[in-house]
C-alpha positions in Angstrom: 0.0 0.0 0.0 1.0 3.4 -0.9 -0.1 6.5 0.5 0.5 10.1 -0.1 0.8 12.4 2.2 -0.6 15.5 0.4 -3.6 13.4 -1.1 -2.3 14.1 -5.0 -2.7 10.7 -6.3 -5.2 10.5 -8.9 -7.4 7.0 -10.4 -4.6 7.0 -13.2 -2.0 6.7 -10.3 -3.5 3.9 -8.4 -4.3 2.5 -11.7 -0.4 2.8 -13.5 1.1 1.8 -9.8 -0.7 -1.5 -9.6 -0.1 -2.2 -13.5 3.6 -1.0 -12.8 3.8 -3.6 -9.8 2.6 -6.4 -11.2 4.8 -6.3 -14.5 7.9 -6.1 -12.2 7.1 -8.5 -9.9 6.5 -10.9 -13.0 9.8 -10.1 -14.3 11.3 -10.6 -11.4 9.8 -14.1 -10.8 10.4 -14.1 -7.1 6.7 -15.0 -6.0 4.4 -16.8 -7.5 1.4 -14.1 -8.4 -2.4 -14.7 -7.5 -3.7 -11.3 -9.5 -7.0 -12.8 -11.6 -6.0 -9.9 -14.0 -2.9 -8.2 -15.0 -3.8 -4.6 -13.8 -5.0 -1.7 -16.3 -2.4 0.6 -17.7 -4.1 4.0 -18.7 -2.8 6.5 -21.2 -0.3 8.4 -19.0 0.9 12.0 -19.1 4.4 11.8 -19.0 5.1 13.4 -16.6 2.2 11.9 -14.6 4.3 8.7 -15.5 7.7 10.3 -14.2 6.1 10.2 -11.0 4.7 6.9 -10.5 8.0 5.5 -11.4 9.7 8.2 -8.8 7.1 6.6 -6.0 7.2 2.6 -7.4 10.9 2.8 -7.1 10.8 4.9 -3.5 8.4 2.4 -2.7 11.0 -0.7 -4.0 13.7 0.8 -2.0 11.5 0.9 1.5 10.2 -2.6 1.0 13.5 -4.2 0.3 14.8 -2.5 3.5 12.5 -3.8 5.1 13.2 -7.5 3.7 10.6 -7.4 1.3 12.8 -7.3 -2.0 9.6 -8.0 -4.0 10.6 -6.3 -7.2 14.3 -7.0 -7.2 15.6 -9.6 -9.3 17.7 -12.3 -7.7 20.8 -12.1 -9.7 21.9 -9.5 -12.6 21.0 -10.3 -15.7 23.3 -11.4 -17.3 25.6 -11.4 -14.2 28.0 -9.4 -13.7 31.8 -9.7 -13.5 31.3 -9.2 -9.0 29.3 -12.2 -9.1 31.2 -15.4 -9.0 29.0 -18.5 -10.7 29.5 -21.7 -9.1 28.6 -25.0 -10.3 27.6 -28.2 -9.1 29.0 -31.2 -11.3 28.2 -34.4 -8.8 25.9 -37.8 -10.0 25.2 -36.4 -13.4 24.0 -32.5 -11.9 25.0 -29.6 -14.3 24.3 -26.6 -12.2 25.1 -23.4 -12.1 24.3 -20.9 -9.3 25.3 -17.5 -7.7 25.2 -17.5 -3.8 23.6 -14.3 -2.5 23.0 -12.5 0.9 19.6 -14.5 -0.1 21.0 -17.6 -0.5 21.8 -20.1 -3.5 20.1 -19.3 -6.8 20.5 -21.9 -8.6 20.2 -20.5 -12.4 17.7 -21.3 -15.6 19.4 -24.2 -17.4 20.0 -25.9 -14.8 19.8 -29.9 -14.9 19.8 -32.4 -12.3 18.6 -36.3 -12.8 14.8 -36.9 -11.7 15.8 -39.9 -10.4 18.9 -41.3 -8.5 19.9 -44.4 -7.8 21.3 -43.2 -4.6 18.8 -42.9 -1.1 16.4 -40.3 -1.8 15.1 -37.9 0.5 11.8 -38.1 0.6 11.5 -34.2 1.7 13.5 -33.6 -1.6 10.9 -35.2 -4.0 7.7 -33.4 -2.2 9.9 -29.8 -3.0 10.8 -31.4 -6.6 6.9 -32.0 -7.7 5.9 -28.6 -5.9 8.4 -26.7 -8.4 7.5 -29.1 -10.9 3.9 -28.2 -10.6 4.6 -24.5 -10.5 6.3 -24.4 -14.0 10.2 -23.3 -11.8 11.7 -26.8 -13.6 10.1 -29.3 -16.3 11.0 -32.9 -17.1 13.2 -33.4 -20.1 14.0 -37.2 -20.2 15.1 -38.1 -17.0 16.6 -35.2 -16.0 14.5 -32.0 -14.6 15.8 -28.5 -16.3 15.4 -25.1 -14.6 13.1 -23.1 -16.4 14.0 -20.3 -14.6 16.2 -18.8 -11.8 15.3 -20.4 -8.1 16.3 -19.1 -4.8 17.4 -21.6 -2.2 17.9 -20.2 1.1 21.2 -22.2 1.3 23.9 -23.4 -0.5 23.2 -27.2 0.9 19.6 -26.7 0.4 20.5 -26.2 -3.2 22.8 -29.0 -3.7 20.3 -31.1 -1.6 17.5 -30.2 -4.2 20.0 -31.2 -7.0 20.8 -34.7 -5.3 18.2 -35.7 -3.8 19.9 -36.7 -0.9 21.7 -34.6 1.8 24.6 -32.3 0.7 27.1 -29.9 1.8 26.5 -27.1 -0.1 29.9 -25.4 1.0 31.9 -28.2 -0.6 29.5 -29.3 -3.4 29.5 -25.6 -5.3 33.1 -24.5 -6.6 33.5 -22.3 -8.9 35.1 -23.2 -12.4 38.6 -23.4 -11.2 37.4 -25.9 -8.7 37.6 -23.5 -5.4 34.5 -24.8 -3.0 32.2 -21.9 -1.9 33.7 -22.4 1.7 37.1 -21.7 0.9 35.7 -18.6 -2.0 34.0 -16.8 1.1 37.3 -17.5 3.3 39.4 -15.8 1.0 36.7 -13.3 -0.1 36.3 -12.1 3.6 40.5 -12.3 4.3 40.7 -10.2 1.7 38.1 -7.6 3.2 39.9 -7.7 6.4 42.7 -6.3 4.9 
């Protein structure tokens, strides 16, 4: 909810702000949207527009501080050179993900086997058909295939997902040179020290 403390904001605000929201928050793909309708986007003045943008982002700001990042995207696209991709190559898993203050997001493209012939967490499989059924991965064969960037709230969550088994994320992501995400964040934070 936004509110205005000088009582400016017109139908064509309210109207523009909600359409404005729900675009982002689509794009952003971080919550899965229960709108029945896509919001209406009047004609706009533009600079009527400018200022709907001005509040929406002032608004984006104060919820993300708040921990409510809903319109912020969970990695740059494409990312950047400050973000270090790390991939998970164990029992047939081609993943690649980009560890956050978030978490693991584990990126589109991503494939992992559906099944494993190893002891399968049960916990894993009841996470795998909720994505499934949600349109985050698809079947292709027997492997399951990202459809779209996924937030895991930690690195061994991620790996877990991936395995269907219990992982150590810290060990099980390294980054193309073969560094482990434990000894990347050692050296990461030694250097900060400095």
């Amino acid at each position: 909810m936004l509110v205005s403390l000088t009582n400016n904001l017109t139908q064509i605000h309210e109207l523009y702000l909600e359409s404005l929201s729900i675009e982002k928050a689509r794009q952003c793909q971080r919550y899965e949207l229960l709108n029945g309708n896509g919001g209406q986007k009047p004609h706009t003045p533009i600079p009527l527009k400018a200022d709907c943008d001005e509040i929406h982002e002032i608004g984006s700001l104060l919820l993300a501080t708040l921990g409510y990042p809903l319109f912020e995207p969970l990695t740059d696209q494409p990312p950047t050179q400050t973000e270090q991709v790390f991939v998970c190559n164990r029992a047939s898993v081609k993943a690649k993900g980009i560890y956050t203050n978030e978490g693991m997001v584990v990126l589109k493209g991503s494939t992992a086997p559906y099944v494993t012939k190893r002891k399968t967490d049960k916990r894993m499989v009841e996470i795998r058909e909720k994505l499934l059924s949600k349109g985050v991965i698809s079947l292709s064969g027997s492997h399951i295939v990202f459809e779209r960037d996924y937030l895991f709230k930690t690195p061994s969550g991620a790996s877990g997902f991936l395995l269907l088994g219990s992982s150590n994320g810290w060990v099980d992501w390294k980054t193309e040179q073969g560094i482990s995400l434990h000894e990347y964040e050692g050296r990461t934070l030694s250097l900060a020290e400095r």
